[in-house]
Each structure stands twice: as C-alpha cells, then as structure tokens.
C-alpha positions as CSV (number, residue, x, y, z in Angstrom):
1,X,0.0,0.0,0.0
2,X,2.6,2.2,1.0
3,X,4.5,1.2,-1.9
4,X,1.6,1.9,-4.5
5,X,0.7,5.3,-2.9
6,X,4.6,6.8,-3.0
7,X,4.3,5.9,-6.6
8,X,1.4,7.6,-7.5
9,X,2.8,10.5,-5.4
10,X,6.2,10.3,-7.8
11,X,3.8,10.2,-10.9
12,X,2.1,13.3,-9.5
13,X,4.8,15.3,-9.4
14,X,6.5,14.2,-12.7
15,X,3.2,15.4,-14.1
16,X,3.0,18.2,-12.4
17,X,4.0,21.5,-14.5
18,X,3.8,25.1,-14.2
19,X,3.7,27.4,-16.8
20,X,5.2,31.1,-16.6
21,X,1.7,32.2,-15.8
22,X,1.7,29.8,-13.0
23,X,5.4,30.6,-11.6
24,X,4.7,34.8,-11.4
25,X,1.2,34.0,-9.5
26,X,3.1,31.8,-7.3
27,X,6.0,34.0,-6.7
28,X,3.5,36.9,-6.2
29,X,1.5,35.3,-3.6
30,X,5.0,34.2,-1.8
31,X,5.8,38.2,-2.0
32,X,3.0,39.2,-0.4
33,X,3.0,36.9,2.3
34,X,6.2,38.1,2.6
35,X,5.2,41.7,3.0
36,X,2.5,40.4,5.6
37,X,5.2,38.9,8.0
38,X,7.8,41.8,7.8
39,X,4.4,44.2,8.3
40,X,3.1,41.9,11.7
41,X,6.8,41.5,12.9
42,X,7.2,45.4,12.5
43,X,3.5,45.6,14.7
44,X,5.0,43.5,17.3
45,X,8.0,45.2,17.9
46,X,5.8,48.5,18.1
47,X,3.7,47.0,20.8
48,X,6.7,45.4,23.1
49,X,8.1,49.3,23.0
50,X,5.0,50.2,23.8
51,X,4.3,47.6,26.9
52,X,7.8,48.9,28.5
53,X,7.2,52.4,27.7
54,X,3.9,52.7,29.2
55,X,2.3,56.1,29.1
56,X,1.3,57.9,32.5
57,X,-1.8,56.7,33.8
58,X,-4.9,58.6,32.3
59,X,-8.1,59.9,34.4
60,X,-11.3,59.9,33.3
61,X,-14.9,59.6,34.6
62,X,-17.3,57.0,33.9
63,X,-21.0,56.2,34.1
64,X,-21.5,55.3,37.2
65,X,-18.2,55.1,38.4
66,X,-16.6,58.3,40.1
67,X,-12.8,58.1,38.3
68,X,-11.1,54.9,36.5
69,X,-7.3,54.2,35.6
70,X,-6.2,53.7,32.7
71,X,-2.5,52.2,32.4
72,X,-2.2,51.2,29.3
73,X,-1.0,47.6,27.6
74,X,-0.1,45.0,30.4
75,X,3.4,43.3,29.5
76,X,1.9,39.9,30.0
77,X,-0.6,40.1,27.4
78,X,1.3,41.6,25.2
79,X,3.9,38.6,25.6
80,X,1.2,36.7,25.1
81,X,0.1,38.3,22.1
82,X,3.6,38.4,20.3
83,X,4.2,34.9,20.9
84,X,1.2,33.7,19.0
85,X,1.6,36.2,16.2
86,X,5.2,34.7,15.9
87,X,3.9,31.3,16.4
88,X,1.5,32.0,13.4
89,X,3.7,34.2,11.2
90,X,6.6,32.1,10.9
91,X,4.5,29.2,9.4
92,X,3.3,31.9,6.6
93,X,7.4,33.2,6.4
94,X,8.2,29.3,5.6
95,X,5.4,29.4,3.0
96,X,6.9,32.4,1.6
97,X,10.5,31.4,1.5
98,X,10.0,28.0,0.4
99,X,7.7,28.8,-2.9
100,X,10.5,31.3,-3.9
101,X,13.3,28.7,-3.5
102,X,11.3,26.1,-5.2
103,X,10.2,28.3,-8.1
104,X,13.6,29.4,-8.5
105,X,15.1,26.0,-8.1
106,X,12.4,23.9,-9.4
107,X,12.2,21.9,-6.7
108,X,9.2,19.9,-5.6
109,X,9.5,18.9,-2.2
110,X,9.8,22.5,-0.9
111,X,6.8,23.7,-2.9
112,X,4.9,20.9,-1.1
113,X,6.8,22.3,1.7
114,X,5.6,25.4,1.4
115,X,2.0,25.2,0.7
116,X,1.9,22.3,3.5
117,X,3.1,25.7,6.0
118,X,0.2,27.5,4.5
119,X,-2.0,24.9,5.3
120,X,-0.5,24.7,9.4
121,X,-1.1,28.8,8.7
122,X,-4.6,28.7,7.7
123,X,-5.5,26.2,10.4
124,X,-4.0,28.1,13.3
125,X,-5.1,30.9,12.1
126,X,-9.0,29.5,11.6
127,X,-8.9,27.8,15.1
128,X,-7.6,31.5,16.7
129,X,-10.5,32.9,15.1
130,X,-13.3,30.5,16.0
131,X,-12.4,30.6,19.8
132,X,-11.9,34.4,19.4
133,X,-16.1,34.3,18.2
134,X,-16.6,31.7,20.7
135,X,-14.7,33.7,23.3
136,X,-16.9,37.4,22.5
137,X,-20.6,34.9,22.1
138,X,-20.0,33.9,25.7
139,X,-18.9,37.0,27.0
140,X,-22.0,38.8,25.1
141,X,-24.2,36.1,26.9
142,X,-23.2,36.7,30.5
143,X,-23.3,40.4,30.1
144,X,-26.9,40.8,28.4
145,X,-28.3,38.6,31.4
C-alpha cells in the first residue's frame, strides 16, 4: 500500500507542470506573504516598545463610576500576544521562503513544503479565530443577562 501510494505521489509530481503564468502568480503570492510577516513583525516590535514604555496613567470619569485608571498595555498580554503572532507568522514566512526557492530551483518537495506551511497557517489561524467568536458569544451572553 505504502508502496503503490509513493508511486502515485512520484507520478504526481513528474506530471506536475507550471507554466510562466503559473510561476509569477506563485512568486507573487510568496511576496506578499512576505510583505505580511515583515508588516506583523514590525507591529509587534511597536507593541513590546509600547508595553515597557507605558504612558502615565490617564483619568477619566465613567458612568457610574466616580474616576477609573487607565494604564495602558499590560506586558503579560502583550507577551502573550507576540508569541502567538510569531507562532502564526513564521509558518506563513516558511510558505513564503519555500515557494521562492522552489520556483527558482524547481524543486518539488519544498513547494509541497511550502503550501503544506500554508496549510499549518490557515489552520491556526482559523482555530484563533473561531475561539476568538466563541470567546466574545460567551462574554455577550453573560453580560446581556
């Protein structure tokens, strides 16, 4: 079986062509993902400087309250925050630097490589956002009670 299937895998790829058209979407997708990460790395460096800088502690009034503090990003969460982001980002970087190699190259196993990264991408990323709605739908739920 396992025999059989690495063959059809083999015959798969020998068959497996791309024309120019092909190759300048692909490198253009693997640019922009590119231009994603550098963005969201840049984003996270802004907001570590801003957790260790933190601004001086605003005052306002509420409704119903008589004065509330207002400290700015806490360095946990924003730990917290970068991490993930990383976590997520560098499986998109791989995408991006693997489909370039393997488009200049012409190398198979790193363009299955890559897109396999965009698949680990898009799952993360799909799971964050599902308990992120599932996260604000129970906090709606115990607040309109």
């Amino acid at each position: 079986m396992n025999e059989h299937s690495s063959g059809t895998n083999e015959k798969f790829m020998e068959e497996l062509h791309l024309d120019e058209t092909g190759k300048m979407h692909l490198r253009s997708v693997a640019s922009w993902a590119m231009v994603i990460v550098v963005t969201s790395v840049i984003g996270y460096l802004v907001s570590i400087f801003q957790a260790l800088n933190p601004p001086a502690a605003d005052e306002y009034a509420a409704e119903g309250f008589d004065k509330v503090l207002n400290y700015g990003n806490s360095i946990g969460g924003t730990i917290f925050y970068v991490m993930i982001g990383l976590l997520v980002n560098y499986f998109l970087y791989r995408f991006a630097a693997r489909s370039k190699s393997s488009i200049d190259g012409i190398d198979s196993v790193s363009l299955n490589s890559g897109v396999r990264s965009l698949k680990i991408y898009f799952a993360i990323t799909s799971i964050l956002m599902i308990l992120a709605f599932l996260l604000i739908l129970f906090t709606m739920t115990i607040f309109i009670r």
